[in-house]
C-alpha positions, 0 to 999 in steps of 0.5 A, spaced: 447 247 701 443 243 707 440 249 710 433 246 712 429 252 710 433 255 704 439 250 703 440 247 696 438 240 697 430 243 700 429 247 694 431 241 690 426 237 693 420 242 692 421 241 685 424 234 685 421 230 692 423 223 690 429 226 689 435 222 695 440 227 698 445 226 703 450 230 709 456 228 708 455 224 715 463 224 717 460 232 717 454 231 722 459 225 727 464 231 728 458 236 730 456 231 734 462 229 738 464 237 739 457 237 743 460 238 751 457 240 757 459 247 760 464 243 767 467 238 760 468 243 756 472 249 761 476 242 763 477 242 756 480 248 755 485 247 761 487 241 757 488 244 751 490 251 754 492 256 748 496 260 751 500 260 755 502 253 756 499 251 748 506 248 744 508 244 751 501 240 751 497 240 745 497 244 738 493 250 739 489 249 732 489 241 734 483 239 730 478 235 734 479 230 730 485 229 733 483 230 740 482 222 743 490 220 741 492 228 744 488 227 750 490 219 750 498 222 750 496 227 755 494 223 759 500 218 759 504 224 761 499 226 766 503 227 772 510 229 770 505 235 766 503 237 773 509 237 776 512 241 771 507 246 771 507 247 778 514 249 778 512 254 774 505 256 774 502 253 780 495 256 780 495 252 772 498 246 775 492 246 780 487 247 774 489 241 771 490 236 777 483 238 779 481 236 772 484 230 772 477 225 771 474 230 766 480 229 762 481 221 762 473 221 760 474 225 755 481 222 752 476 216 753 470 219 749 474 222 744 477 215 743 470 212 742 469 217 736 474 217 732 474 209 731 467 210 728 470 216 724 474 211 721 469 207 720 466 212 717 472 214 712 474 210 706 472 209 699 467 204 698 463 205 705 456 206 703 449 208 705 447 201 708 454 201 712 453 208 715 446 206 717 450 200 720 456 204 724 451 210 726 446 204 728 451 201 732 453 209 736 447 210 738 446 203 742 453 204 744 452 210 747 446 208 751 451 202 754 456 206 756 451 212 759 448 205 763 456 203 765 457 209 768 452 210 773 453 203 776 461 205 777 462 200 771 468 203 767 470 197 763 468 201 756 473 206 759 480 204 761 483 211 763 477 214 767 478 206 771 485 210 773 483 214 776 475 211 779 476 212 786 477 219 786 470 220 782 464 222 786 456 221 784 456 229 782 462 227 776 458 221 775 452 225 773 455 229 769 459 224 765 452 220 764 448 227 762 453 228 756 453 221 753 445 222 754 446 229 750 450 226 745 446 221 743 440 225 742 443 230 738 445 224 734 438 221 733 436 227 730 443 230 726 441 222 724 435 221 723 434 220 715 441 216 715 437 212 721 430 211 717 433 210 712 428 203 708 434 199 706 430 192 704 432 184 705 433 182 699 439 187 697 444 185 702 442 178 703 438 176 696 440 169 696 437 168 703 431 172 703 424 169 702 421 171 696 414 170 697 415 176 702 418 181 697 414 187 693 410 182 687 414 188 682 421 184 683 419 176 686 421 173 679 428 176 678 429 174 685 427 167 683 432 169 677 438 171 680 437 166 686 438 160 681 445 164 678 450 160 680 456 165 678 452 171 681 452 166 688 460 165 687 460 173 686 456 174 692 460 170 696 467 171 694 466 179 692 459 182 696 453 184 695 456 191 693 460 188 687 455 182 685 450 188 684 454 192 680 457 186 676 450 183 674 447 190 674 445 189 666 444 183 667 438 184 672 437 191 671 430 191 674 434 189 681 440 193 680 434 200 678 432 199 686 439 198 688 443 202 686 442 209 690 443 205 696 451 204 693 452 209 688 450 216 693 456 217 697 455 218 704 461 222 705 465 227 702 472 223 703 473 222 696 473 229 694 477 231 700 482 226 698 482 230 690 484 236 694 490 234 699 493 230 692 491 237 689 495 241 695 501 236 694 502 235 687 501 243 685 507 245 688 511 252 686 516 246 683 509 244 678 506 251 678 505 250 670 502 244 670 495 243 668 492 237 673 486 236 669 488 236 661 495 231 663 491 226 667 495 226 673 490 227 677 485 222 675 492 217 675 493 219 683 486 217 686 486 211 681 486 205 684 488 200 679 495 199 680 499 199 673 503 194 671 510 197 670 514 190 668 510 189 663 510 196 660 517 195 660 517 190 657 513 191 651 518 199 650 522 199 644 529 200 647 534 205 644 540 204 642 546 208 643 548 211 636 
C-alpha cells in the first residue's frame, strides 16, 4: 500500500499529486521502536529466552508493544529469577545476571515508547496531534541521549538501579541506540514532521489576520467577531469548532478539514475487527454484522438512552 516505488499510495499521487496520504504512524513508532543495537538486541533475547525458560519469563509471542511492562515486571523480580535460574541452569542463570543493565535500559525505553503509543491511539487524535507527540519524541530522544552520557539517569528510574555497575562501554552503547532510534525516526517521520499546519487553525482567535494568506483574512475577521464560535472554541476545541461552523464558513473549514478528517492511524479499523472477532462468535454464527446494524451500534459512541426507551415502550399485559 506504501511501497515508496510500487505502493499504491505512489501511483495514486502520479496521477492525483495534491492528493494527502498518511501511514498509519501508530505502524511506523513500533518499526522504530524495534530499532536495536546487536549487544541490545542478544540482551533481549536473554530476557525473553523462547525456549527453554519462555512460559517462567515472558510469553514467547509477547508482542512488542507489551515489552516495556514485561521488561518492567521482569525487572521487579529480577533477582529471585537469577536465583532460580542458577539452580537449575547455571550458564543461563549467569547470561542473565550479566545482562542485568541492558535489560533495566531496556524496560525503561520500552516504557518510554509505549506511552507515546498511548498517545498515539484513541479515536479523535488527529494530524495536528500526531505531529505534536512525534515532535515532542524526537526532542526527548535527544534529552535522554545527553543524559546518559553525563551519568544523568533521572529519565530512567530502573538503569538508576543498577548505575554504578555501568561502565563508559555500556554507556556508549545506550547513547548510540537513542541516537539510532531518533534518526530512523525523522526519516519514517519526515512528512507527518513537515508537515505545514497554519496558526490560524489551532488558534484562529489569537492569530493576526494581517499575517495570513489575503484568500481568507475576511472570513478570519468574520469568525474573530462570532461570539458563539468563540464559546465553542473555548468549551469544545479547535477540533469541534471547525466541524460545527464548517458550513457556516466553508471557505475556512474547505483548508482545515484535511488537517482533521485523515486518520493518522488505522485504531478504528483495528477496533471494528476486535468487535468483529468478539461479537462473531460460534454462538452468533449466523448473524449478518452489516444488515442488522450491530456493528455499527457497538463502535458507536452516542450512549442510548435506555429509561427513556422504556418509558415510551407500551407494555403488555397478562392475558
Amino acid at each position: 500500500m506504501v511501497g515508496r516505488y510500487r505502493g499504491f499510495t505512489t501511483l495514486l499521487k502520479e496521477q492525483v499529486p495534491h492528493v494527502l496520504t498518511v501511514h498509519c504512524v501508530l505502524h511506523r513508532h513500533n518499526l522504530v521502536a524495534k530499532s536495536k543495537s546487536p549487544p541490545l538486541h542478544e540482551s533481549l533475547n536473554v530476557a525473553e529466552n523462547d525456549e527453554t525458560f519462555g512460559r517462567l519469563l515472558l510469553h514467547t509471542d509477547v508482542r512488542w508493544l507489551s515489552k516495556g511492562n514485561c521488561l518492567a515486571r521482569f525487572c521487579e523480580l529480577f533477582d529471585s529469577i537469577v536465583e532460580f535460574l542458577e539452580e537449575v541452569d547455571a550458564a543461563l542463570g549467569e547470561q542473565v545476571s550479566s545482562s542485568r543493565c541492558d535489560i533495566m535500559y531496556l524496560a525503561d525505553f520500552f516504557g518510554k515508547m509505549n506511552e507515546v503509543t498511548l498517545k498515539l491511539q484513541g479515536k479523535g487524535v488527529t494530524l495536528i496531534q500526531s505531529k505534536a507527540v512525534i515532535h515532542s519524541l524526537t526532542s526527548r530522544l535527544d534529552l535522554y541521549r545527553q543524559s546518559i552520557g553525563r551519568r544523568q539517569f533521572a529519565h530512567f528510574p530502573l538503569l538508576t538501579k543498577v548505575s554504578e555497575a555501568l561502565t563508559d562501554e555500556r554507556l556508549l552503547i545506550y547513547t548510540d541506540h537513542l541516537r539510532m532510534v531518533n534518526a530512523d525516526l525523522k526519516i519514517r517521520f519526515r512528512d507527518l514532521l513537515d508537515l505545514d499546519v497554519p496558526t490560524w487553525v489551532v488558534q484562529p482567535f489569537q492569530v493576526d489576520v494581517a499575517e495570513c494568506e489575503p484568500a481568507i483574512q475576511e472570513h478570519l475577521i468574520d469568525i474573530q467577531s462570532d461570539d458563539e464560535a468563540q464559546a465553542i472554541f473555548r468549551t469544545s476545541g479547535w477540533g469541534n469548532m471547525w466541524v460545527k461552523y464548517s458550513q457556516r464558513y466553508p471557505a475556512l473549514w474547505e483548508k482545515a478539514r484535511l488537517l482533521l478528517l485523515a486518520f493518522p492511524t488505522t485504531y478504528l479499523v483495528e477496533q471494528g475487527f476486535s468487535q468483529v472477532l468478539h461479537m462473531q462468535s460460534k454462538y452468533r454464527n449466523r448473524l449478518n454484522l452489516t444488515a442488522s446494524g450491530a456493528l455499527r451500534l457497538k463502535l458507536s459512541s452516542l450512549q442510548p438512552e435506555v429509561k427513556k426507551l422504556a418509558e415510551n415502550h407500551q407494555a403488555q399485559g397478562s392475558h
